[in-house]
N, C-alpha and C positions, 0 to 999 in steps of 0.2 A: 504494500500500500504506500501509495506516494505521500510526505510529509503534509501535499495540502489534502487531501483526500480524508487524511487521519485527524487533521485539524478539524475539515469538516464533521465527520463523526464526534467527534467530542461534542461538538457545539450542538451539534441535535440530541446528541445522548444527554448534555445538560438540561437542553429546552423540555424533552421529554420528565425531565423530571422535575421540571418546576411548573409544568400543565399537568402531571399529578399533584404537586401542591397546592395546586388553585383547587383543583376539582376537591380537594380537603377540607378544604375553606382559608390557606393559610393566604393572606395578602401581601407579606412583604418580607421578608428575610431583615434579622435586627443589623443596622448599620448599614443597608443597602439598600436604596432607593427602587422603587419598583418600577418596570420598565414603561418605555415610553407609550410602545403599542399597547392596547388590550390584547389580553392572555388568551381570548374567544379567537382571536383573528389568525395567531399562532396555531390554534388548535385546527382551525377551518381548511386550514392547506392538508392534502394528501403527505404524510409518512415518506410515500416515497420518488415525492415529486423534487428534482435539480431543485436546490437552494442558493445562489449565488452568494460565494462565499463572504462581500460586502455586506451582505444584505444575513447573513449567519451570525455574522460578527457586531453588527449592529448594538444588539442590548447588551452583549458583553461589555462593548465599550462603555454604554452608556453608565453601566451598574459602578459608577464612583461612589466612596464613601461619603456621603454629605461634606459641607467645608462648615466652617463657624466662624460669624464674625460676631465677635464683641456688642453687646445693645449699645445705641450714642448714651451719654450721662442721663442719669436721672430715669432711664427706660426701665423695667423689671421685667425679666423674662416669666414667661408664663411656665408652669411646676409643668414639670413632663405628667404624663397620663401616669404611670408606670411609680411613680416619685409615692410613697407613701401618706395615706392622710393625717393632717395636724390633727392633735391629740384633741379631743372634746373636752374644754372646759368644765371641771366640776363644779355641779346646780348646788348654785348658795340657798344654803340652809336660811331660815327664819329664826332668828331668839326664841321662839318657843318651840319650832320643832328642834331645836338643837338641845335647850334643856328637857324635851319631854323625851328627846331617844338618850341622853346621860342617864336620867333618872330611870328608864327602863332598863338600862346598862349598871346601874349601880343597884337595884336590887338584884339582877341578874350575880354580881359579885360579892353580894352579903349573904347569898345561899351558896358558894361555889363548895365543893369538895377535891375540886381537881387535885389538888396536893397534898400532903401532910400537914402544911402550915393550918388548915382549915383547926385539927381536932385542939391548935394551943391558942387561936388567936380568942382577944376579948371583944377585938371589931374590926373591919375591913375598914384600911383608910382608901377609901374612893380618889379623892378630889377633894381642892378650894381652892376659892379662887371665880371669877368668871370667866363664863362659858364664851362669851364672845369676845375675850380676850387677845389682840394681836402678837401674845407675847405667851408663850407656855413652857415652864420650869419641869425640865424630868428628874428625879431623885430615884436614889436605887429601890428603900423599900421603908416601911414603919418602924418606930424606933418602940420604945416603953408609953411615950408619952401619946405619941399616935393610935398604938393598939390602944390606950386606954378611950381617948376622945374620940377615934374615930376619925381624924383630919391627919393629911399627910405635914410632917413639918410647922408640928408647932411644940418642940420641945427647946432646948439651947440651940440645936443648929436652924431651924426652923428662923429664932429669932433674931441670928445673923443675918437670914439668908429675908428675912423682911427689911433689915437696914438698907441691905445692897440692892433690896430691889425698890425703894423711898429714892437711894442717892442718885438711882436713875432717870429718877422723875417722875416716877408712878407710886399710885396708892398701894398698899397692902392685898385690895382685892381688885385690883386694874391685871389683873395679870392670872394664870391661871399653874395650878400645882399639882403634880402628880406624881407615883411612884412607875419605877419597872413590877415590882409584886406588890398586891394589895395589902398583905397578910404578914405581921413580923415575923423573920427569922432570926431565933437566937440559939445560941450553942448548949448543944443536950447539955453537957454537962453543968451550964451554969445560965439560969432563965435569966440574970440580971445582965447579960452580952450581948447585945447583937453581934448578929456575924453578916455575911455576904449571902445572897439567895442565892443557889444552884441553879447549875444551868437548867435540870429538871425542874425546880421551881418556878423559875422564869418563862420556859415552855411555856409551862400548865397556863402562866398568869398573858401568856404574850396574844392570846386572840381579843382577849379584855380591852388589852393595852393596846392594838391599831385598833380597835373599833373607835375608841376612846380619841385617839388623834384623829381617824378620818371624820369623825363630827366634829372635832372643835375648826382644824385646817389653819391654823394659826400661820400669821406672815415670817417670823421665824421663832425657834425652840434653842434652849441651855438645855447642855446637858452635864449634871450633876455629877463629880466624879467619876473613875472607870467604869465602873460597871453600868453605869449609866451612857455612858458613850460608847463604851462597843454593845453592849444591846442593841441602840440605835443606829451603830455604823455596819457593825458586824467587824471589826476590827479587832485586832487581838495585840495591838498597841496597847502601856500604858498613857495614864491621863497626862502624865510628864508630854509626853509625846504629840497625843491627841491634840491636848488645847493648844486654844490660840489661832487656830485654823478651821478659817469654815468646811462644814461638809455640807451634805445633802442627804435630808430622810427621805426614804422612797424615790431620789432624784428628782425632788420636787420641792422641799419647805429646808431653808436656809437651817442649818444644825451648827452651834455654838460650842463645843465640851469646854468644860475649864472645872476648876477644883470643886471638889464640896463642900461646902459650909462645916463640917463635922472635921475638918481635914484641916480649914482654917481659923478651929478653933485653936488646934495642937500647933500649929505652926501659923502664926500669926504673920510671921515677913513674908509668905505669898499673895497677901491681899493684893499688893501690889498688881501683881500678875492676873489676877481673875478682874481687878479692874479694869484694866487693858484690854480684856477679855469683852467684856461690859459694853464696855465704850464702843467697839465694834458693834454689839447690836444696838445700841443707841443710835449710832450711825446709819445703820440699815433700815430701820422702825423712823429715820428724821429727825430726832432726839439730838437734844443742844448737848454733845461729849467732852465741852471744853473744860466741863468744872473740873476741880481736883479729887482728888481720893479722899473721901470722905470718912 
């Protein structure tokens, strides 16, 4: 077979296969332009009628990859079909449907049994604080004075962590408070301890716990020593490390870690640093962070 003869067959052995693709339904091959004839008109010629090999060659040439030219300024190119859809805005809640599904979430968590903390605690600290709050405080878990009242962080670190949230420029209940577990955990051997809630603990309590944020949806969250920020980050950094650098809950709500108030009881010279800490979300919330350490 002579070089053009051979040429010519490829190019009907191609056309042949891209007039089975039409008859599939396919329209265009990605990155090539579809040809200039209709595909009918291809198909309408007899198999094995002389094709001039000009005239063979034709769509091959024509099948260039598209070119791109830059939009002039200010133009916005239109999202390719293919390009993913923007994410759907979440439907703002009401002040009252948002404390009537807390309040059905915090009976739901003063009957829970999921864990063993259930059979010691004196009462589930839920929440305080308000619910439409732009600003919401995570802590690890209830101390003595919490299982007793029922409120997260109203014992000595509770009322550090009221100072530091006055020096920021908000009230006491401007702002919203919560634990990783509802339920204190203290060490068997000595009920007058707290300790850190297991990671099994924290499980049990963590379906609570986003339900709990996807209602409040706050502009941004602190998180309250270690354990409090890798719950929330999933990170296995300490708080040394963590703070001081924004992250993202859910890739979505601005996340703050810096120390815990119980942490800055024992070591006083870090205030420094959790104020710094501060001042960034005062920054991001609009909040005048020029004042001093309070």
């Amino acid at each position: 077979m002579t070089p053009r003869r051979e040429l010519h067959s490829l190019v009907m052995a191609a056309r042949a296969h891209l007039d089975a693709l039409a008859d599939s339904g396919v329209e265009h091959l990605p990155g090539v332009l579809p040809p200039p004839a209709p595909v009918a008109a291809s198909r309408a010629r007899a198999p094995s009628a002389p094709v001039p090999l000009a005239e063979a060659l034709a769509p091959v040439a024509n099948n260039r990859a598209p070119s791109f030219e830059p939009p002039p300024p200010g133009e916005v190119l239109a999202p390719s079909p293919r390009a993913p859809a923007a994410p759907v805005p979440r439907a703002v809640l009401s002040g009252e449907e948002r404390r009537k599904r807390l309040s059905v979430l915090a009976e739901e968590v003063a009957s829970c049994t999921r864990c063993p903390l259930h059979a010691t605690r004196t009462k589930t600290a839920f929440a305080r604080g308000n619910p439409d709050a732009e600003l919401v405080f995570v802590g690890e878990g209830p101390g003595t004075e919490e299982d007793r009242q029922g409120e997260p962080f109203v014992g000595p670190a509770g009322q550090l962590l009221d100072k530091m949230i006055v020096a920021m420029g908000f009230g006491r209940d401007d702002v919203y408070i919560l634990n990783v577990v509802k339920c204190r955990p203290f060490e068997p051997d000595d009920a007058t301890k707290d300790r850190k809630p297991t990671p099994e603990e924290m499980a049990a309590c963590r379906p609570f716990f986003d339900r709990q944020l996807e209602v409040l949806d706050p502009k941004a969250m602190v998180a309250l020593g270690g354990t409090a920020a890798q719950a929330l980050t999933g990170a296995a950094a300490g708080i040394t490390r963590l703070r001081g650098t924004w992250r993202l809950f859910k890739g979505r709500i601005p996340l703050m870690p810096t120390f815990h108030p119980a942490y800055l009881l024992r070591s006083p010279e870090k205030k420094r640093e959790v104020w710094d800490d501060l001042k960034q979300v005062m920054q991001r919330l609009g909040k005048d962070s020029s004042t001093k350490e309070r």
